[in-house]
Z-matrix of the N, CA and C atoms (Angstrom, degrees):
N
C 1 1.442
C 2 1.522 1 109.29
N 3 1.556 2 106.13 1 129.81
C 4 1.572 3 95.33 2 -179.95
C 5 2.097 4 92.58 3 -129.48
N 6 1.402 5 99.04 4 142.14
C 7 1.155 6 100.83 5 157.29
C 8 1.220 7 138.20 6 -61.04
N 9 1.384 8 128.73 7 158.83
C 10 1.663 9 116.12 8 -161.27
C 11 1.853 10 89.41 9 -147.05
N 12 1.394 11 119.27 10 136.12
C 13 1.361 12 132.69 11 132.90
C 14 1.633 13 119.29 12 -56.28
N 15 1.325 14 139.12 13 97.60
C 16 1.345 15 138.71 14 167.35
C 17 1.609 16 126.29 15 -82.80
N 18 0.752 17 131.41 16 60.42
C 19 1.579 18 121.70 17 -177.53
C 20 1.719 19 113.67 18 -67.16
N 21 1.185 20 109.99 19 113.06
C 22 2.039 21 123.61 20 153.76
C 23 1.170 22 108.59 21 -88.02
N 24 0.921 23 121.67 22 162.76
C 25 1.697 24 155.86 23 -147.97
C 26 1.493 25 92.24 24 -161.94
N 27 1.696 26 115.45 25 130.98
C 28 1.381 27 109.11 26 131.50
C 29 1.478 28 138.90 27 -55.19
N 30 1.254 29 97.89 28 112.63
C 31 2.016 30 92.42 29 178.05
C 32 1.763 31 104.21 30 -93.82
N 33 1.057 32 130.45 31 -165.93
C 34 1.278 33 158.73 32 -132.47
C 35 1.872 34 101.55 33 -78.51
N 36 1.496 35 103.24 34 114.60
C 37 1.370 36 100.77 35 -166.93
C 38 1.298 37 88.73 36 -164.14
N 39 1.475 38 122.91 37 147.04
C 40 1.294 39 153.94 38 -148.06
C 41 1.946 40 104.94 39 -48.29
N 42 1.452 41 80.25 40 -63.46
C 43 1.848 42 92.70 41 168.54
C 44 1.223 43 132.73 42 -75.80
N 45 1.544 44 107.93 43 -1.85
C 46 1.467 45 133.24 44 165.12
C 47 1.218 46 137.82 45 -164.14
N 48 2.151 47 99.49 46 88.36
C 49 1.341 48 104.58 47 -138.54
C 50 1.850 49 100.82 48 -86.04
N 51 1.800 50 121.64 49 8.67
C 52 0.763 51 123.04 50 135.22
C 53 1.694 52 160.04 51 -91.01
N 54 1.194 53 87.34 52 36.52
C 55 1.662 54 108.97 53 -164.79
C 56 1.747 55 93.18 54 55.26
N 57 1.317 56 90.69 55 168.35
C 58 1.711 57 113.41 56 159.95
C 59 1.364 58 118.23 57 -160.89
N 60 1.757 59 93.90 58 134.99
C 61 1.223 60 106.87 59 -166.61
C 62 2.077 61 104.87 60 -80.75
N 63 0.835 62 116.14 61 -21.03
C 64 1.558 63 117.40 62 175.86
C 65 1.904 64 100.78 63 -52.28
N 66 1.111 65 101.34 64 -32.82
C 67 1.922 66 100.30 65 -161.62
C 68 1.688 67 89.84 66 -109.50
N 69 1.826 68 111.90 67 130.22
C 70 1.101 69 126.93 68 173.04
C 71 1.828 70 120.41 69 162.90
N 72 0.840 71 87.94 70 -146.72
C 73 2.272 72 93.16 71 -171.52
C 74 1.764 73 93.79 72 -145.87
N 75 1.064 74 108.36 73 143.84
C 76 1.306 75 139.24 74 142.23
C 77 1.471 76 122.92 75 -115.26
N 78 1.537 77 112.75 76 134.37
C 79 1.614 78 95.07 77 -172.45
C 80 1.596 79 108.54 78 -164.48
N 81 1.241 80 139.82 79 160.10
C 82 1.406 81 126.36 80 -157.20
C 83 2.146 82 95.57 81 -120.21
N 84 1.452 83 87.25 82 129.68
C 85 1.679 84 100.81 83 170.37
C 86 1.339 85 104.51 84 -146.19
N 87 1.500 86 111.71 85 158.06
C 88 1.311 87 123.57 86 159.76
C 89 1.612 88 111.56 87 -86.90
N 90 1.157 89 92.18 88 153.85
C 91 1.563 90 118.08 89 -178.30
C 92 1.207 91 124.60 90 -136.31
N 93 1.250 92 121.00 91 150.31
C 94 1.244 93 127.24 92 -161.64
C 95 1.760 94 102.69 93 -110.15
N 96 1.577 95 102.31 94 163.13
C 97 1.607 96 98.76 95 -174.33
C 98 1.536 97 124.77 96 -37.23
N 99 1.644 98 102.54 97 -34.56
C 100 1.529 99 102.68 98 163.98
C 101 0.934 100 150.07 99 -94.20
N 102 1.401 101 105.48 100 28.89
C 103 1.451 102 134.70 101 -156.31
C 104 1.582 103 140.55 102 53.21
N 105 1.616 104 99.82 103 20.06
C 106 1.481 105 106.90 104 -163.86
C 107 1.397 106 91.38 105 -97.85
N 108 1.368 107 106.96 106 161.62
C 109 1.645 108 113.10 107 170.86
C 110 1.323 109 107.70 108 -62.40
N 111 1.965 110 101.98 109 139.62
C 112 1.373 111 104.93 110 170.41
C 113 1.308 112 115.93 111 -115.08
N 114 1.397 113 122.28 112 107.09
C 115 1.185 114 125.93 113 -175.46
C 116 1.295 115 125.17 114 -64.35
N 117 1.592 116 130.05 115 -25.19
C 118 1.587 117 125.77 116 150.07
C 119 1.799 118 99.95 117 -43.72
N 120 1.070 119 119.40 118 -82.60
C 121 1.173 120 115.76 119 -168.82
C 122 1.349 121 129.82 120 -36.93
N 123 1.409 122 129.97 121 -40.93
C 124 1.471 123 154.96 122 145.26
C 125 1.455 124 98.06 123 -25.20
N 126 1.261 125 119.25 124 -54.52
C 127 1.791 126 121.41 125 -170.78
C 128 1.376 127 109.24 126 -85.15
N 129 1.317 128 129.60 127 -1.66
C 130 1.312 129 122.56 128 -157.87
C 131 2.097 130 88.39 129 -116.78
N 132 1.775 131 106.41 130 -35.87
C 133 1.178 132 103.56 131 -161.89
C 134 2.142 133 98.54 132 -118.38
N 135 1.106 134 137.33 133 10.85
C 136 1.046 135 159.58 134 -123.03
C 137 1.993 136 90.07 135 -75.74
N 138 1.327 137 109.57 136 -58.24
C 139 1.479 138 114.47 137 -177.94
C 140 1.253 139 111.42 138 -28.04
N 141 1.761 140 114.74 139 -50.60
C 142 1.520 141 130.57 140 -178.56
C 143 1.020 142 133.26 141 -62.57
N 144 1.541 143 120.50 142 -14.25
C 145 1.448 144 146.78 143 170.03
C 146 1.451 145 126.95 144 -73.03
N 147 1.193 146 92.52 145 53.13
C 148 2.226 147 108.76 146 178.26
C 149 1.049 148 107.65 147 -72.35
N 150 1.118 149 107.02 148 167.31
C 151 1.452 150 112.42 149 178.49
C 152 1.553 151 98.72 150 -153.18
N 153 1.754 152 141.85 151 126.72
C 154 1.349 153 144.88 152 133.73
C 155 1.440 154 109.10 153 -82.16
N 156 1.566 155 86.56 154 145.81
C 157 1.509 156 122.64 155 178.73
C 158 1.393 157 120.36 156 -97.32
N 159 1.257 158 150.35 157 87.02
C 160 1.457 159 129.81 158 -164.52
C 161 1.448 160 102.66 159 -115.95
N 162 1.326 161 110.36 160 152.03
C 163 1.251 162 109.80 161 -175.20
C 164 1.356 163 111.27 162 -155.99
N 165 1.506 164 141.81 163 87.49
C 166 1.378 165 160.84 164 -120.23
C 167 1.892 166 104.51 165 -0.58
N 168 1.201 167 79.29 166 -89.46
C 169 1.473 168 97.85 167 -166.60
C 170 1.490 169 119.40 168 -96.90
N 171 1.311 170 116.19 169 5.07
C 172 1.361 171 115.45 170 179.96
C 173 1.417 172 96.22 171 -104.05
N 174 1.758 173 98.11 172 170.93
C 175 1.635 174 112.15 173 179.76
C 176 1.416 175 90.77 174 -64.22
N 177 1.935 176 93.01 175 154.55
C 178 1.405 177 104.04 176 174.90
C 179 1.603 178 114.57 177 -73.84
N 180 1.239 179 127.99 178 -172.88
C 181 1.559 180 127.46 179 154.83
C 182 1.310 181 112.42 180 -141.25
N 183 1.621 182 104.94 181 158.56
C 184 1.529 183 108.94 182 -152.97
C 185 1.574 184 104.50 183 -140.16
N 186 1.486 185 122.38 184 125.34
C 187 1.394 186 106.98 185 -159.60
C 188 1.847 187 82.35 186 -160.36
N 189 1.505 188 118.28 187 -158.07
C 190 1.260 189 135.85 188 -162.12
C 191 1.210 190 123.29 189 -124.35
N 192 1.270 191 142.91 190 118.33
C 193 1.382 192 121.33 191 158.21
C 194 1.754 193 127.32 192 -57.54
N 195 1.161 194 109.90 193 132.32
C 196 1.170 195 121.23 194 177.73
C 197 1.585 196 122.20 195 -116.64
N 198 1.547 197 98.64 196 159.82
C 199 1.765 198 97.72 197 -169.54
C 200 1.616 199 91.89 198 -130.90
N 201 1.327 200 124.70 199 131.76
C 202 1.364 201 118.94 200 166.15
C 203 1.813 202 105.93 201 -125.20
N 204 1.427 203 100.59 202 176.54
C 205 1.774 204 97.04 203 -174.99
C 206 1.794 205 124.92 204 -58.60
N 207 0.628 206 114.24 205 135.17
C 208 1.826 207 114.06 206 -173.25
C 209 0.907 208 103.17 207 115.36
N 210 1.463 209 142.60 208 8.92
C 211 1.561 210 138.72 209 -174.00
C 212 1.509 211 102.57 210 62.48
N 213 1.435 212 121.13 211 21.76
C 214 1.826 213 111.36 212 151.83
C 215 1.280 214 142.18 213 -57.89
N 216 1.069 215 120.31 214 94.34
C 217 1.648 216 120.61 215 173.04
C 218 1.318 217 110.62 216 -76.15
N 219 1.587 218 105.62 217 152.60
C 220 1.320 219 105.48 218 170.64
C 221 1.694 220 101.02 219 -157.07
N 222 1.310 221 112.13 220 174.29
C 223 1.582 222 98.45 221 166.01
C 224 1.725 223 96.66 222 -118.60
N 225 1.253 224 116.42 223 160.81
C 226 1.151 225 109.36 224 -173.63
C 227 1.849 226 99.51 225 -155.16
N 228 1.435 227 98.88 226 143.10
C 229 0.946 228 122.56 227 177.52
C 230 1.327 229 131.83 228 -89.10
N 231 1.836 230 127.12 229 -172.25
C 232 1.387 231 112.25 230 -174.57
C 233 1.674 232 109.57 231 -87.19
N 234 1.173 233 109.95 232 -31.10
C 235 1.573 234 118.28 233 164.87
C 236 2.294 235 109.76 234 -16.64
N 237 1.360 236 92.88 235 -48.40
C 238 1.476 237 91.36 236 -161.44
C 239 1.533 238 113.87 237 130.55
N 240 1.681 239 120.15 238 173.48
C 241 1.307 240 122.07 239 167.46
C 242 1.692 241 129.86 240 -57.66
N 243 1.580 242 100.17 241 -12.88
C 244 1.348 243 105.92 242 162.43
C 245 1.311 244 115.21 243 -70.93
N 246 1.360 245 120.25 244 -57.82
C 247 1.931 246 114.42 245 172.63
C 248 1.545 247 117.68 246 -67.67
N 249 1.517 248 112.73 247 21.79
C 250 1.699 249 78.95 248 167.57
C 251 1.510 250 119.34 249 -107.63
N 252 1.123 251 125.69 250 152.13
C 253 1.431 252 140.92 251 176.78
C 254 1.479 253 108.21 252 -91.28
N 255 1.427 254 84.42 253 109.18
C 256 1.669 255 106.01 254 170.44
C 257 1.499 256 115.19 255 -59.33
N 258 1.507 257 137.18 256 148.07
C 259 0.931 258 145.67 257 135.05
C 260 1.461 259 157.56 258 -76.55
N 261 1.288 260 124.76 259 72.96
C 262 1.740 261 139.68 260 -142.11
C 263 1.802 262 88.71 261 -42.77
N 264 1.368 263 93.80 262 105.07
C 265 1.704 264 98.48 263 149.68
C 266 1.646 265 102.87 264 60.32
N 267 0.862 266 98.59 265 8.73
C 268 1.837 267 106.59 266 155.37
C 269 1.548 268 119.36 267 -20.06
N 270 1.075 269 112.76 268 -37.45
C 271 1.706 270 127.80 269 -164.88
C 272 1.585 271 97.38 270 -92.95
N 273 1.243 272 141.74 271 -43.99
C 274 1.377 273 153.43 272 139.88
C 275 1.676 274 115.48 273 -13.04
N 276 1.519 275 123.48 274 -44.62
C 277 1.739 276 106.55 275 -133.90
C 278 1.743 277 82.42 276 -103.90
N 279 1.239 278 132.02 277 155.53
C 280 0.862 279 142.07 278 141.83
C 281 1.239 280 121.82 279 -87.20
N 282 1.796 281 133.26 280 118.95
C 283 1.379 282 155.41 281 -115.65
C 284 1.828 283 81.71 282 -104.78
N 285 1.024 284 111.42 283 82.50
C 286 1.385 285 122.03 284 162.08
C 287 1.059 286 143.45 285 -126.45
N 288 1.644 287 117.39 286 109.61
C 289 1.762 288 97.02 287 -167.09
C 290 1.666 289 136.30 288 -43.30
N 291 0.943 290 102.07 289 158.82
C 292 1.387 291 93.87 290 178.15
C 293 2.174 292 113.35 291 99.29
N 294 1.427 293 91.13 292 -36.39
C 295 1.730 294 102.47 293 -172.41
C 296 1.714 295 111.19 294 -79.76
N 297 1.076 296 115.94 295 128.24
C 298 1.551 297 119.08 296 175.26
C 299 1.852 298 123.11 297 -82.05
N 300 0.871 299 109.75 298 167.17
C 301 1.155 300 121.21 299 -166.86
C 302 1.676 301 119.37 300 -163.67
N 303 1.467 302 105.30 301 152.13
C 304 1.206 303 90.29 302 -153.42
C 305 1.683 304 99.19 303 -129.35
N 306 1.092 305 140.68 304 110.23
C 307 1.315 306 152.03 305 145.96
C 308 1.229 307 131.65 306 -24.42
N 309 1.184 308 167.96 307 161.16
C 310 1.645 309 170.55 308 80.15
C 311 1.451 310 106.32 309 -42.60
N 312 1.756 311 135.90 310 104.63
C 313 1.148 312 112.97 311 172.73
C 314 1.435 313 111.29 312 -120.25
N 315 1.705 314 111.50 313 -168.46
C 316 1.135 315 96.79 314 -156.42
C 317 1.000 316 136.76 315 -53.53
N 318 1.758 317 132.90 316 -23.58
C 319 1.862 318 144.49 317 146.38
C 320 1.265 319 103.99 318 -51.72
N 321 1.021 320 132.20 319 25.37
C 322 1.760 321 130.72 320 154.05
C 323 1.406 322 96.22 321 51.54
N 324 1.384 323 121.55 322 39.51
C 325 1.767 324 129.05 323 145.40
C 326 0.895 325 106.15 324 -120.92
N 327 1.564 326 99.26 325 143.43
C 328 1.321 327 135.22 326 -166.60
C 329 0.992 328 117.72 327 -72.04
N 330 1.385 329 168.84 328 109.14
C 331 1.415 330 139.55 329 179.47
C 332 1.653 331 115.01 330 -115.30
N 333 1.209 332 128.44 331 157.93
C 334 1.340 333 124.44 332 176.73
C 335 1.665 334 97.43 333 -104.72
N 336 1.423 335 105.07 334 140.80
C 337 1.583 336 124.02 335 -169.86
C 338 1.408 337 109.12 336 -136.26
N 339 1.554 338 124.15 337 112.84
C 340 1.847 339 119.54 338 -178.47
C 341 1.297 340 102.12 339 -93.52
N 342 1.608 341 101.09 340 143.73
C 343 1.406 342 96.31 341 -173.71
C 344 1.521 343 108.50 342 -112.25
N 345 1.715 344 94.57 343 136.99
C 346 1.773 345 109.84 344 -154.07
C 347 1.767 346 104.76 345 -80.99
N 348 1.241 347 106.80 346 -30.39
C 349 1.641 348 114.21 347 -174.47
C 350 1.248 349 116.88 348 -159.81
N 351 1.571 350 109.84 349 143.58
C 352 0.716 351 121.42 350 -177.44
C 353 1.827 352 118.78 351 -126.86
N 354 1.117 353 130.84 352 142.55
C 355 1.583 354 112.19 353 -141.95
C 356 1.695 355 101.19 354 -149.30
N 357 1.118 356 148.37 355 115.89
C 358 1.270 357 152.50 356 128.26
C 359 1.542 358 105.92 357 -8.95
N 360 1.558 359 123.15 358 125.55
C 361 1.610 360 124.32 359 169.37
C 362 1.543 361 93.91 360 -83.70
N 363 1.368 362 108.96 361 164.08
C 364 1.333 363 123.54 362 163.56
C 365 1.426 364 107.95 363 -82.34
């Protein structure tokens, strides 16, 4: 299991039919040789699994990745199980640049987010 830096970007969405890189998540998971989340590892190293929220000009937010039963990911915040934003099939994507992904956030829209890098922790 190796830890990973993930950065998303908003890509291509109604109010920004050129994505923008100002609005998105950075957030720390382990990964497995094929880059999919490894959920042994997640449980073994879980504290380390932050996640920021940035979104142009507002304060950032700073919360956790979480794993619940069914292979649900979500990131979740200090709010509680009411603020966290699920992740569609999270358990599915292999962490590859270039591949999109799609979020639930807190206005219960969905958004699709490509993720720009992907990074080895020290």
């Amino acid at each position: 299991m190796t830890l990973k830096r993930i950065r998303l970007e908003l890509a291509r969405t109604a109010e920004f039919p050129e994505g923008h890189p100002g609005c998105g998540y950075e957030f720390t998971a382990p990964l497995d040789r094929k880059g999919k989340l490894d959920t042994r590892g997640w449980a073994q190293d879980k504290e380390r699994c932050g996640v920021r929220r940035f979104w142009q000009s507002t304060t950032d937010e700073h919360g956790s990745l979480v794993h619940h039963r069914g292979n649900q990911w979500a990131f979740a915040w200090p709010g509680g199980a009411d603020d966290e934003e699920p992740i569609f099939r999270l358990d599915k994507h292999a962490f590859t640049v270039g591949e999109y992904i799609s979020v639930t956030e807190h206005d219960g829209v969905s958004r699709p987010f490509r993720i720009v890098s992907v990074e080895a922790l020290n």
